[in-house]
C-alpha positions in Angstrom: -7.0 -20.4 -7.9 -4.6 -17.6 -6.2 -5.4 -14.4 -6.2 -2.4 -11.3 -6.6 -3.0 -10.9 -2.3 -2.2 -14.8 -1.9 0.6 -15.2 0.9 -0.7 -11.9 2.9 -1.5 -12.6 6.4 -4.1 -9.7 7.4 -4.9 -9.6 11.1 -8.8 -7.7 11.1 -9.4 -6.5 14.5 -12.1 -3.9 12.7 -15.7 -3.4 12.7 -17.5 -1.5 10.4 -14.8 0.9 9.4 -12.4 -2.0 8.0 -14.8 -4.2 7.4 -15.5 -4.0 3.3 -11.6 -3.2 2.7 -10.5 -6.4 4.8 -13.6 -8.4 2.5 -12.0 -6.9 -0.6 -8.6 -8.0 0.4 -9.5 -11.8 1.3 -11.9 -12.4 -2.3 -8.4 -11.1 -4.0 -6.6 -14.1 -1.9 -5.1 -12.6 1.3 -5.8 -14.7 4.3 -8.0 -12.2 6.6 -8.2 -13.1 10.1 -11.1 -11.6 12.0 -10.5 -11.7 15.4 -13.9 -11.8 17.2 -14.8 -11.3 20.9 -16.4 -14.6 22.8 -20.1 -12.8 21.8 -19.1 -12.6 18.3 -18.3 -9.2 16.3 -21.0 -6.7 16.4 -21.5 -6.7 12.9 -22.9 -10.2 13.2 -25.8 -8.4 15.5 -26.8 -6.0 12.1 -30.1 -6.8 10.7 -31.3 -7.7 8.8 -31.1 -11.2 9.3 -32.0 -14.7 7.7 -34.7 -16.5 9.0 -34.1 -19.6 10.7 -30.1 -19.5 11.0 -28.8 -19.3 14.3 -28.1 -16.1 16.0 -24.5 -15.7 15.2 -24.6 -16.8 11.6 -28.0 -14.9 11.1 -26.9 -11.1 9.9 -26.6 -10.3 6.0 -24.1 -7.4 6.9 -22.0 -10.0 8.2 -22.2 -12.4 5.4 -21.5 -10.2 3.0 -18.8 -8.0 4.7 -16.6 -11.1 6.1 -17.0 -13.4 3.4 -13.6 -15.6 2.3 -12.3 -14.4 6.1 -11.6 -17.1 8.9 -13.1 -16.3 12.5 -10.9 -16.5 15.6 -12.4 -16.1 19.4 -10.1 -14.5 21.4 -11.1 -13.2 24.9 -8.7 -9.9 25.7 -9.6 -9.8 29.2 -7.4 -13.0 29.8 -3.7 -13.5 29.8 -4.3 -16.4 27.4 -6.4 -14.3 25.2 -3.6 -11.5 25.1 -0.6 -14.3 24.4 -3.0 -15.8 21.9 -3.3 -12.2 19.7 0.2 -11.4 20.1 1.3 -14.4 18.6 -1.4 -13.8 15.5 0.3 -10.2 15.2 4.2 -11.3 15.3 3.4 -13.3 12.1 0.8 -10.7 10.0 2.1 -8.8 7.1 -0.5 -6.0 8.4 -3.2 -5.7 10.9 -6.1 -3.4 10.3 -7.7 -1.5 13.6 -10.1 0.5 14.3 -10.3 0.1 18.1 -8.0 3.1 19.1 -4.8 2.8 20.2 -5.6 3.4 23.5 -7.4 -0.2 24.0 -4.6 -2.4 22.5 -1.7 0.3 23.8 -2.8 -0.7 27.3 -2.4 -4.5 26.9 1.0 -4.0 25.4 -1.1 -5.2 21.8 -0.7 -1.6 19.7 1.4 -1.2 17.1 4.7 0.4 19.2 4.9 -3.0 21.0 3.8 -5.4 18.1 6.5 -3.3 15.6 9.2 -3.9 18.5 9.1 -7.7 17.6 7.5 -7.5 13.9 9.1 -4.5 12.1 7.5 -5.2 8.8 4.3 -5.2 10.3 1.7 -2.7 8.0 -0.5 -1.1 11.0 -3.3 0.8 9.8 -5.1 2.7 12.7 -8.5 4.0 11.8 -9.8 6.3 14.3 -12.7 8.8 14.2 -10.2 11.7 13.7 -6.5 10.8 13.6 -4.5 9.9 15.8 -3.3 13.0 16.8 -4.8 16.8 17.1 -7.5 17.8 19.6 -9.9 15.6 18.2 -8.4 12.5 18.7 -10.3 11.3 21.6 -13.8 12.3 20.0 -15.8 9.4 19.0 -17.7 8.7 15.9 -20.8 7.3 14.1 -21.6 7.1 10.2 -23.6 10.0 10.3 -21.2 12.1 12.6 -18.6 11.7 10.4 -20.8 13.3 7.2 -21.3 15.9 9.7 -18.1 16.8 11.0 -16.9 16.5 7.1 -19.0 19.0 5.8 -20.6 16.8 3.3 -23.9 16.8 5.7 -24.5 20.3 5.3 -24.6 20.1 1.5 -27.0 17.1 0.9 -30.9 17.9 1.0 -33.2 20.3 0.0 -32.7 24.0 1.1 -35.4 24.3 3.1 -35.2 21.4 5.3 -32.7 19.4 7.6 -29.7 18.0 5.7 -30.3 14.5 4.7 -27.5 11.8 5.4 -25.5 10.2 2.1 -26.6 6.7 1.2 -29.5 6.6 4.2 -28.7 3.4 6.1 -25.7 2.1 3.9 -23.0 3.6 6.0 -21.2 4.7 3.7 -18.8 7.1 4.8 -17.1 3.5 6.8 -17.1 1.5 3.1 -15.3 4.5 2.1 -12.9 4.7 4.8 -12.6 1.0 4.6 -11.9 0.9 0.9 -9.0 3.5 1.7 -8.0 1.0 4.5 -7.7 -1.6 1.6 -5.7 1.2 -0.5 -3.1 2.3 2.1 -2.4 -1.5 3.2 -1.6 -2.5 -0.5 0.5 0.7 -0.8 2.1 0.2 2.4 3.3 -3.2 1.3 4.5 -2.3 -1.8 6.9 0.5 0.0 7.7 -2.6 2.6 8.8 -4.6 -0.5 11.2 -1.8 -1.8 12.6 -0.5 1.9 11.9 -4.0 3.8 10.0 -1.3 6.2 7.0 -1.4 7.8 5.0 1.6 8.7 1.9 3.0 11.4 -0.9 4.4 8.6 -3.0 6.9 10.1 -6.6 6.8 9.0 -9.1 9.5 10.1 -12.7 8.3 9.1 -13.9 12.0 9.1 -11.1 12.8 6.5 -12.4 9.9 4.4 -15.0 11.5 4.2 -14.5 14.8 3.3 -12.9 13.4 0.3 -15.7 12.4 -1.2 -17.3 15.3 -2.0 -15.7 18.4 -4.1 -18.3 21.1 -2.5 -16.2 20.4 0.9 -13.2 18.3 -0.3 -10.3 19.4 -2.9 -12.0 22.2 -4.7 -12.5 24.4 -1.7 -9.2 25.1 -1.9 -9.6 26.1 -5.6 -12.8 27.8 -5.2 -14.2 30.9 -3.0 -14.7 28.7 -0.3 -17.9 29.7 0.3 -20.6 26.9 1.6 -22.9 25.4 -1.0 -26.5 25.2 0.0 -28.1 22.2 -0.3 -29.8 22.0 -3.7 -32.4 19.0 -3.3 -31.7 16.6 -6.6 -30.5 19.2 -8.7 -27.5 20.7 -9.2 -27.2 24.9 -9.3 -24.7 24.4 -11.7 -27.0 24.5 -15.0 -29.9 22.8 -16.2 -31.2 20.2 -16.7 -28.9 18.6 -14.0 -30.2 15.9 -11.5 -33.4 14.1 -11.2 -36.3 14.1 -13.2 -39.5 12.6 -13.1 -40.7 9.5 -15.5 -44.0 8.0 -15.9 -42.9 5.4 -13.3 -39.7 6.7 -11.9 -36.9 9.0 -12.1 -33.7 9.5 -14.3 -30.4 11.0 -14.0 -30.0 14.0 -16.5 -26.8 15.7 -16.8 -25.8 18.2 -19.5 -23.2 20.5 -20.0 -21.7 20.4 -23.0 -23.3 22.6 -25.8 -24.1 19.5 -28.1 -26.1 17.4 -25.1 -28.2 20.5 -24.8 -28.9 20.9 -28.8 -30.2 17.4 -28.7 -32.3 17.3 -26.0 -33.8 21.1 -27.1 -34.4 19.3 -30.9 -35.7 16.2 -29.1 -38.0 18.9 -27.0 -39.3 19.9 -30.1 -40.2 17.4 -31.6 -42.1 15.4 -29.0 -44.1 18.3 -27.1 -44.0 21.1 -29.8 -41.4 23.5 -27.5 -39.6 26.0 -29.8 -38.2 27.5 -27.6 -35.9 25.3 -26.3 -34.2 25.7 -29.8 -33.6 28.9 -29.4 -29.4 29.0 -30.0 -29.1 31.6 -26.6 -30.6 28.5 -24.7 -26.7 26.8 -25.6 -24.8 28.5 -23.0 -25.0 27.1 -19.7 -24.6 29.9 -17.8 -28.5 30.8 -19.5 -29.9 27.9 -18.6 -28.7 28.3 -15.1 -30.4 31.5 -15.0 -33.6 30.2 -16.0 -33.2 27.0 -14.4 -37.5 27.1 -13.3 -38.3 27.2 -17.1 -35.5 24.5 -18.3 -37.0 22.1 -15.8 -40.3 22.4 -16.6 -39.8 22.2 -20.3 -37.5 18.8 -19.3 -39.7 17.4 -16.7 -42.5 17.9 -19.9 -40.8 15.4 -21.7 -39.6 13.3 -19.2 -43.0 12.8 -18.4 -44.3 10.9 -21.9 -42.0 8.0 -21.3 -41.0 5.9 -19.0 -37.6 5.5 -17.2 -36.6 2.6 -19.7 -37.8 4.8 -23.1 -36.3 7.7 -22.0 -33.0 6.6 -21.4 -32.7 4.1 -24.6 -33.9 7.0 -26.9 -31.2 9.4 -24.5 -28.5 6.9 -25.4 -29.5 6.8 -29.1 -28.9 10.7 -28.9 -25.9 10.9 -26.8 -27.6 12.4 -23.9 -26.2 11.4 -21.0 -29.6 10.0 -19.1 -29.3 7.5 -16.5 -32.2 5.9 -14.8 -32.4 5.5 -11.2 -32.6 2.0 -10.6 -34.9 -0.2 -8.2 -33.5 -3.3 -6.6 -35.6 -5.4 -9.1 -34.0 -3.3 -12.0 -31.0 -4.0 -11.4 -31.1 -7.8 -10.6 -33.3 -8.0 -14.2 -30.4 -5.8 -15.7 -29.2 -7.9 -18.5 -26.4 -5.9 -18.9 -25.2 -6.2 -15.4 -26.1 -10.6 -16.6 -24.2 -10.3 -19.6 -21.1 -9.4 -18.1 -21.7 -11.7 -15.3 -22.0 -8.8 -12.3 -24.0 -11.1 -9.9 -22.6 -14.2 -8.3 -24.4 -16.6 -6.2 -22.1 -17.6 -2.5 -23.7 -19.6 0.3 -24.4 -18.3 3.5 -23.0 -20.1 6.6 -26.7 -21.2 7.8 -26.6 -23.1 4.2 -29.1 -21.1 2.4 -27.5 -19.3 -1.1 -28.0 -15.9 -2.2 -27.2 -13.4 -4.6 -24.2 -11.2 -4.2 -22.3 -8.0 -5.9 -18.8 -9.6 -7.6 -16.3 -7.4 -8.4 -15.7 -4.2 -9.3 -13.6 -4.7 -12.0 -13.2 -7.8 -14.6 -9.1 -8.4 -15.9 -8.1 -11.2 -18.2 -6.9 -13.7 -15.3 -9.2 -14.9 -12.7 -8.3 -12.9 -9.9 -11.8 -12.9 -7.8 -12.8 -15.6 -5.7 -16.5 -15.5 -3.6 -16.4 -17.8 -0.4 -18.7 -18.1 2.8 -18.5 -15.6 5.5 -16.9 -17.8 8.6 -19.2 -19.6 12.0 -18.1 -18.0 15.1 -15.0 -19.1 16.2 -15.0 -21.2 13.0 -10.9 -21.3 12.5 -9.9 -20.7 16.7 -8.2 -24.5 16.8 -7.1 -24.3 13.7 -5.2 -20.7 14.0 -4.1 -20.0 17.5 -4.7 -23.2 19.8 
């Protein structure tokens, strides 16, 4: 099977930051080329780990994140290693890195150099703030960059510390990863049109800020005031956010006029609440005002069913309900079977496990699932 991305050469000299947009790229065909230090990438040192496989092949972050790549050793600190990369980057259609161009401008590896003898070349340089500007030398972590986004100081309850997005999934570098995989494709394309190549600059704190419109595009829309953080709820209107089950929580959002005259009729009916049905209670800007008594009339009848109930009788409504899932929920999800979400790949220690597929399903077979690569699995192969 080929993929559309069959015939790209992607050099991957990223960690975390590139890491899911480089995985993307290779399960859509491109050949991704990770190039590893002689201690392995430190993604393969992110627990946690299968038991029993050795210590490089051992990390689930890694199986996941570089599966359908090849691995390549290379040691930098020798002349060898240096001839080694610069041969792998004359021939790649684009090279993704997030080391700073100081490291690689030193060796005579960055992309001035490498463009000098590969003009097509797509180099996209993701760095914790640009590549230019008085931040550029700052450094970065997941967490600093939903800081210095602004993001950070909207996420939590009022009353306490700000609460990072996603916990542990590092998410702000899967998102600036996923725009790594967005500005190489679009970068080729131009390539394809102007037969140019071109330096993408990638700022992971810009990626983001993006993400969220309380500090991304509508503050420029808006009175650019800071939102407070708001907990599970929204401020908007009510009910908006999370509310409590008999064994769990759902998502509840209404706004439009309609989604609130069913849930106030569906109110009445199963705890005896008339006034819910009053027609005043149809503007939103109300029920924002007496948020307190909205959410104690929904978090009454949230609290007869369980997750499961209350959504299927939402959906038969039209309320827009969403249950927030557990892990086993969603592996049990026959909708998420029925469509045929999961996929089973092997990890390199042998054992298999179940894995996210795509994000998307077409007509033509585009998505292929393949082992994450041994340390140094493809170095004869590639660049002896």
């Amino acid at each position: 099977m080929s993929g559309p991305l069959t015939g790209l050469k992607i050099i991957d000299l990223s960690g975390l930051a590139g890491a899911y947009g480089t995985r993307l790229m290779a399960s859509l065909g491109a050949e991704v080329i990770k190039v590893e230090p002689p201690g392995g990438s430190p993604i393969r040192r992110l627990a946690p780990f299968v038991e029993g496989a050795a210590e490089h092949e051992a990390s689930l972050w890694w199986a996941y994140l570089a599966m359908g790549a090849k691995s390549v050793v290379i040691d930098l600190e020798t002349p060898a290693g240096r001839d080694r990369l610069r041969r792998l980057l004359r021939e790649a259609d684009a090279v993704i890195d997030d080391r700073g161009p100081e490291d690689l401008d030193s060796r005579g590896l960055g992309h001035e150099a490498i463009a000098a003898e590969n003009p097509g070349v797509i180099w996209v340089s993701i760095t914790p703030f640009g590549r230019t500007g008085p931040k550029r030398d700052w450094k970065i972590t997941n967490l600093g960059a939903w800081a210095a986004s602004g993001v950070l100081y909207t996420t939590g309850f009022e009353d306490q510390a700000p609460v990072v997005p996603g916990g542990p999934a590092q998410l702000a570098m899967h998102g600036t990863a996923l725009n790594a995989a967005i500005s190489t494709l679009l970068a080729l394309r131009v390539r394809r049109m102007t037969g140019k190549g071109q330096l993408v600059d990638l700022a992971i704190s810009d990626a983001a800020l993006l993400t969220s419109p309380e500090t991304g595009v509508t503050v420029f829309l808006d009175d650019r005031v800071h939102r407070t953080r708001s907990g599970n709820r929204r401020t908007l209107s009510r009910p908006f956010g999370l509310y409590p089950c008999a064994d769990g929580y759902v998502s509840i959002l209404i706004l439009m006029p309609r989604h609130w005259e069913a849930m106030a009729h569906w109110m009445h009916e199963v705890t005896g609440n008339e006034a819910a049905t009053d027609p005043v209670f149809n503007d939103m800007v109300v029920r924002g005002e007496t948020m307190e008594l909205v959410d104690g009339w929904t978090e009454e009848l949230c609290a007869t069913m369980t997750r499961l109930e209350f959504f299927t009788e939402a959906q038969r409504r039209g309320i827009p309900v969403t249950p927030v899932s557990t892990i086993e929920a969603l592996l049990t999800d026959p909708h998420l079977d029925t469509v045929g979400f999961w996929q089973q790949t092997e990890l390199s220690a042998g054992a298999e496990v179940t894995i996210p597929g795509a994000a998307f399903r077409t007509n033509m077979d585009w998505w292929a699932t393949a082992r994450a690569p041994r340390l140094g699995e493809h170095t004869v192969e590639i660049v002896s």
